[in-house]
BAMI-535719 format. One line per 10 residues: their letters; for each residue x, y, z of C-alpha. Coordinates in pm, 1 decimal. Each point is the difference from the previous one (the first is absolute). Example, Ala and Ser with C-alpha at 12.3 -4.5 7.8 and 13.67 -1.06 7.14 Angstrom:
AS) 1230.0,-450.0,780.0 | 137.0,344.0,-66.0
! end
This chain:
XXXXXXXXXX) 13276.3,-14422.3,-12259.0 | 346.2,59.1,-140.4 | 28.5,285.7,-259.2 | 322.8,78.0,-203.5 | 217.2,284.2,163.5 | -7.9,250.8,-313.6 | 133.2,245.8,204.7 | 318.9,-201.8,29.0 | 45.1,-75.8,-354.7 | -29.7,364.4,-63.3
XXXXXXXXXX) 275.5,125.3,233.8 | 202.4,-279.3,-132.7 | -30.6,173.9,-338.9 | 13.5,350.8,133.2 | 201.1,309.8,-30.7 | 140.1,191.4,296.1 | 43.1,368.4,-3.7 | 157.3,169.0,317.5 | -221.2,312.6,76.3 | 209.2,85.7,276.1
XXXXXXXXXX) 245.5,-110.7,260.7 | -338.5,-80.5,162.6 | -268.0,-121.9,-249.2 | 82.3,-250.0,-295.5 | -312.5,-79.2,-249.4 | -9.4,-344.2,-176.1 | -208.6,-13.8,-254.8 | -51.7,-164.1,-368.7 | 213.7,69.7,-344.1 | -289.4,207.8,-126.0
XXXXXXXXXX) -94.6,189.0,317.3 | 366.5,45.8,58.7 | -26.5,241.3,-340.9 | -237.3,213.3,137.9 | 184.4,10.5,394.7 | 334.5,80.5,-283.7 | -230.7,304.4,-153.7 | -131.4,134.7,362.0 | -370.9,-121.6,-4.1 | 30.2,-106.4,378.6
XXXXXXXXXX) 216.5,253.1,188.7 | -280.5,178.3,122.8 | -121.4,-324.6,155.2 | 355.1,-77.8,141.9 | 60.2,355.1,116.8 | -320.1,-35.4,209.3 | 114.8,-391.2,119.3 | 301.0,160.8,132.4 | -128.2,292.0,130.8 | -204.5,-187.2,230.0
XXXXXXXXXX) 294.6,-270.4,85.5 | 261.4,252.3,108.3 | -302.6,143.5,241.5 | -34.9,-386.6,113.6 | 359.2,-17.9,11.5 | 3.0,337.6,214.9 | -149.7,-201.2,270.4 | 290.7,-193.3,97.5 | -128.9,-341.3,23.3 | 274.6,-288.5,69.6
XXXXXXXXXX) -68.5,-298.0,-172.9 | 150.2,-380.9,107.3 | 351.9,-59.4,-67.1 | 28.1,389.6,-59.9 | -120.1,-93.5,-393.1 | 29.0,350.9,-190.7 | -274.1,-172.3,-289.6 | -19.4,179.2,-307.3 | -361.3,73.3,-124.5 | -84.2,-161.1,-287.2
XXXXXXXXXX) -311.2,85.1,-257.3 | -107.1,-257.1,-287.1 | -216.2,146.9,-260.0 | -213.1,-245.7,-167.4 | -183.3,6.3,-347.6 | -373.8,75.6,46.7 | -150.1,-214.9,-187.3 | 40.8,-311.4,285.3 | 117.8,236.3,319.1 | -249.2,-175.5,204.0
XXXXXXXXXX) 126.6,-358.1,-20.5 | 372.0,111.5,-39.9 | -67.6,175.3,335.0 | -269.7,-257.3,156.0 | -221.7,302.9,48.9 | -290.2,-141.6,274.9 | -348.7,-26.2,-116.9 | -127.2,243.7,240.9 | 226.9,259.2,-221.5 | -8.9,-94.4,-349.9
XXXXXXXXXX) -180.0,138.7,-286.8 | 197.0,326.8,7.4 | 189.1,111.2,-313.6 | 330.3,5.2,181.1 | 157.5,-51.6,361.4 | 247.8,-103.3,192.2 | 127.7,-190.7,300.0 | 249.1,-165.8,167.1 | 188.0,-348.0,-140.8 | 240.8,-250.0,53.4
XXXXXXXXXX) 341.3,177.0,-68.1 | 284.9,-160.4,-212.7 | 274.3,281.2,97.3 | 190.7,-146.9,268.3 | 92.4,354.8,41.9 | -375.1,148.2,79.5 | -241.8,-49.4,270.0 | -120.4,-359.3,-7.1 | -302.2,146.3,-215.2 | -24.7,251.3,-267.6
XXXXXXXXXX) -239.2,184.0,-114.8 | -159.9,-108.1,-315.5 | -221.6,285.0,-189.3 | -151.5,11.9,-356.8 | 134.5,217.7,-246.3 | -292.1,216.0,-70.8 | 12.0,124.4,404.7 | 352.1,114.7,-79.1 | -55.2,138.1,-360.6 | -320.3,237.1,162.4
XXXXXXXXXX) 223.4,124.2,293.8 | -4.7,363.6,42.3 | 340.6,191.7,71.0 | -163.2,136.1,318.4 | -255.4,-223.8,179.6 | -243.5,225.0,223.3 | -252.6,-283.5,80.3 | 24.5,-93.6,348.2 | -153.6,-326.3,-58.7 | 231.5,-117.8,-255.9
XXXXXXXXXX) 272.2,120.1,259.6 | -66.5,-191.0,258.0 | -107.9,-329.4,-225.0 | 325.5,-3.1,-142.0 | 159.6,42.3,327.2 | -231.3,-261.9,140.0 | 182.4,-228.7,-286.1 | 338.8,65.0,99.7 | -86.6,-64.5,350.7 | -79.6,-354.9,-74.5
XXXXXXXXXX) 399.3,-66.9,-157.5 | 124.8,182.9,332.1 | -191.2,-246.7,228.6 | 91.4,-273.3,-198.1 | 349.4,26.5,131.8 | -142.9,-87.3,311.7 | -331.4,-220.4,-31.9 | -344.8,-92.9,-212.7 | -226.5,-100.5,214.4 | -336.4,13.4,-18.3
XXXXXXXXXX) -194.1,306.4,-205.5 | -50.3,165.9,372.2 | 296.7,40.6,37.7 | 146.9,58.1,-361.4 | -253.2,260.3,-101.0 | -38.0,159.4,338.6 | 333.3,82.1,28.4 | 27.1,115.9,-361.7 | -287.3,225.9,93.7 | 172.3,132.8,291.4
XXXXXXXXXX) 337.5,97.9,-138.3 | -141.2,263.1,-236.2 | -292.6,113.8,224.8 | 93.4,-11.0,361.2 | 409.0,-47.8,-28.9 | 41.3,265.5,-298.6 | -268.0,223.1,117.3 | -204.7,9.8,-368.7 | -352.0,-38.2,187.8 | 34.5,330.5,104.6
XXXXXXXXXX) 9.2,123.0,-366.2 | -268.3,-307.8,-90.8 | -317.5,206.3,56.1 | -240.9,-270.1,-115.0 | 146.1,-303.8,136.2 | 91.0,151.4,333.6 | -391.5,122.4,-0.6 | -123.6,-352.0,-120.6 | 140.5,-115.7,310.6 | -135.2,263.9,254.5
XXXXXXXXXX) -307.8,-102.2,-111.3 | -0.5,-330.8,-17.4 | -248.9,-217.3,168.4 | 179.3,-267.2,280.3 | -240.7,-272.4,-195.8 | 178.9,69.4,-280.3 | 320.8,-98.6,168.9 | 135.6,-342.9,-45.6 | 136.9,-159.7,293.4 | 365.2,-191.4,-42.8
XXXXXXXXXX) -204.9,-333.1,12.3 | -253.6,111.0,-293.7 | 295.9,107.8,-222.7 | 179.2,-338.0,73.1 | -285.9,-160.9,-122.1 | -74.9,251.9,-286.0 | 339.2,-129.2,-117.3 | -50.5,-377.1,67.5 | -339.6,45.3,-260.0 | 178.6,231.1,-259.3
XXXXXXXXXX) -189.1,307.0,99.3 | 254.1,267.3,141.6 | -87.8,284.6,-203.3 | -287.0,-90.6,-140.8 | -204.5,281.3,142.0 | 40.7,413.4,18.6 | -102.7,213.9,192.0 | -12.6,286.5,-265.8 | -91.6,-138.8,-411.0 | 285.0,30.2,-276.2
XXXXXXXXXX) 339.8,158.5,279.5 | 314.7,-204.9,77.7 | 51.9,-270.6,190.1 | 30.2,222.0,298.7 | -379.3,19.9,27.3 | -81.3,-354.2,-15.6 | -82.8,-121.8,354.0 | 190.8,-277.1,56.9 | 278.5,239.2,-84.4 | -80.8,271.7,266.4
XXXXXXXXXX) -67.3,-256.7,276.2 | 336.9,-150.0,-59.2 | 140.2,359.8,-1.5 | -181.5,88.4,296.4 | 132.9,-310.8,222.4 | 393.0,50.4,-134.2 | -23.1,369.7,45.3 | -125.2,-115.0,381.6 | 272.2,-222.4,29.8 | 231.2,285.4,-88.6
XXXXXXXXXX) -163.9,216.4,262.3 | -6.9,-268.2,274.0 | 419.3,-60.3,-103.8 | 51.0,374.5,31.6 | -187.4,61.7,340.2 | 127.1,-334.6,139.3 | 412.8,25.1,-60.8 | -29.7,394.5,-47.9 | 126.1,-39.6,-373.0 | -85.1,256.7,-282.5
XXXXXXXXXX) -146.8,-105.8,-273.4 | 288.9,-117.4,-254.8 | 110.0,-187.3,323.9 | -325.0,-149.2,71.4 | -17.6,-115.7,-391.3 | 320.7,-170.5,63.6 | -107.9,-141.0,288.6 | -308.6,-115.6,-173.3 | 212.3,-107.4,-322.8 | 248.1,-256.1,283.5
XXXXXXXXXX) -291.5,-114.4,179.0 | -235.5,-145.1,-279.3 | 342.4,-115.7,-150.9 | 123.0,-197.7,306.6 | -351.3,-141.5,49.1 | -70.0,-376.5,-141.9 | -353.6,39.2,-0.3 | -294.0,34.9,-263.1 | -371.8,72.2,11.4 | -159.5,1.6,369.3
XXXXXXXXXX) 297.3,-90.2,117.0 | 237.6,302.9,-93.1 | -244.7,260.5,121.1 | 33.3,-207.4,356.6 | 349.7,24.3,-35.9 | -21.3,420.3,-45.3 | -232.1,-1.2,284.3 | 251.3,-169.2,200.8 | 266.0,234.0,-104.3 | -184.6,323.8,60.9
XXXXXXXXXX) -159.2,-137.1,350.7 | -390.4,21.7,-206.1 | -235.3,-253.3,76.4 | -7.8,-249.1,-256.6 | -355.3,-98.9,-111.5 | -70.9,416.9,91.3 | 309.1,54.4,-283.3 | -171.3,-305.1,-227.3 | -345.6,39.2,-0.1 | -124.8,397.3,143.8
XXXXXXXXXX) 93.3,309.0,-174.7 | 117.6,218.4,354.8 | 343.7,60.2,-216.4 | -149.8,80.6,-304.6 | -261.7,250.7,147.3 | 317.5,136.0,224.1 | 158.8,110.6,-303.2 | -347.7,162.8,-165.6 | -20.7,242.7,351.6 | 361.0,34.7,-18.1
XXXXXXXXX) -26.1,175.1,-348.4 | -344.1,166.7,72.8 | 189.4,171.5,288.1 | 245.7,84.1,-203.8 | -181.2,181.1,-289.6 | -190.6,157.1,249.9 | 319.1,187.9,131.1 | 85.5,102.2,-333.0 | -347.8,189.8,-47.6
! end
């Protein structure tokens, strides 16, 4: 059913303030009086903060793009349809996500946010989970340079970066524990989260009540198989793991394939058995023995 882009109309009318050589805010007339008085620096500190750490990693995009990260701030009252927030996540008082950038300038999507989540910022953010979920959001304009496939892959990988790539699991007491204990039936297998997708269900159900996004299932099984594939890249081609996460970023990129059909085409490419890769959860459970290892050195 078509719906009016209102996001569109309102960049149209927007105001652009340049942050920094890096970050550049668009934003309405009346919000851009409040950005002009210093209501949302703490927010855009924190946003670029956590880019420069992204950008620290050294990732080369296609046509060696340099993008520009742009953040629109959006009035509360209608952030959900401005941003086409997904049923599965409205209700909240405020949010954010990515959306379709008009900045020819920026990564192909920008991240859209309400105003109140930049207006309650604190100058210091100490919460690990509202770390890594804004991280997690960034993520998904960095592989956006180089695909949007299916939510697998898109919010696997934006799982990954922050947890596995950036090493924040390690400071992540309660997720990395939700996952050590973590029952295999819990797991989804590539095939269930394909069709979790298909029926408008990917995220529907957590693991732990009222936490992020990280600790909704379909969200740690899809972190669990990328964060395999990672693994698999690294041992296979004896890459590290910003090279395996370019390896990982080319691969998906170069591949024509959706659904079924593009986890046959990673199974192909890391010499895995395709309905093993598809359908069972060897990777996935890999990965959980990999970290339980792991934290057991560190005791």
């Amino acid at each position: 059913m078509y719906k009016k882009n209102i996001l569109r109309e309102y960049i149209k009318n927007s105001e652009l303030r340049i942050f920094s050589d890096k970050l550049r805010v668009r934003l309405s007339k009346e919000l851009a009086e409040k950005y002009d008085n210093g209501a949302y620096n703490n927010y855009l500190n924190n946003m670029e903060k956590y880019y420069n750490m992204l950008n620290s990693l050294n990732i080369k995009y296609p046509s060696n793009a340099n993008p520009i990260l742009y953040i629109y701030i959006v009035p509360d009252n209608n952030f959900e349809d401005m941003l086409q927030i997904p049923k599965t996540f409205s209700g909240n008082k405020g949010g954010g996500k990515p959306v379709g950038s008009y900045d020819l300038d920026g990564f192909r999507t920008a991240y859209g946010v309400s105003q109140n989540c930049c207006e309650n910022s604190p100058q210091n953010v100490t919460n690990i989970s509202r770390i890594e979920n804004e991280i997690h959001e960034l993520c998904h304009l960095i592989h956006g340079m180089f695909f949007s496939k299916n939510s697998i892959i898109n919010e696997g990988i934006a799982e990954a970066i922050p947890l596995y790539i950036m090493g924040i699991e390690d400071e992540y007491n309660e997720h990395r524990e939700a996952l050590l204990n973590i029952d295999e039936s819990q797991i989804y297998s590539a095939r269930e989260i394909l069709i979790q997708e298909r029926n408008k269900e990917f995220g529907k159900d957590a693991l732990l009540p009222n936490k992020s996004c990280s600790f909704r299932l379909s969200y740690i099984s899809s972190y669990l198989f990328v964060r395999g594939c990672l693994e698999t890249i690294g041992e296979k081609f004896g890459l590290n793991k910003i090279e395996s996460l370019q390896f990982f970023f080319e691969m998906i990129m170069q591949s024509s394939c959706y659904q079924d059909y593009l986890i046959y085409d990673i199974a192909d490419t890391l010499d895995i058995d395709r309905d093993e890769l598809l359908s069972e959860k060897t990777l996935q459970m890999k990965v959980i023995n990999n970290l339980n290892n792991k934290t057991a050195k560190r005791k």
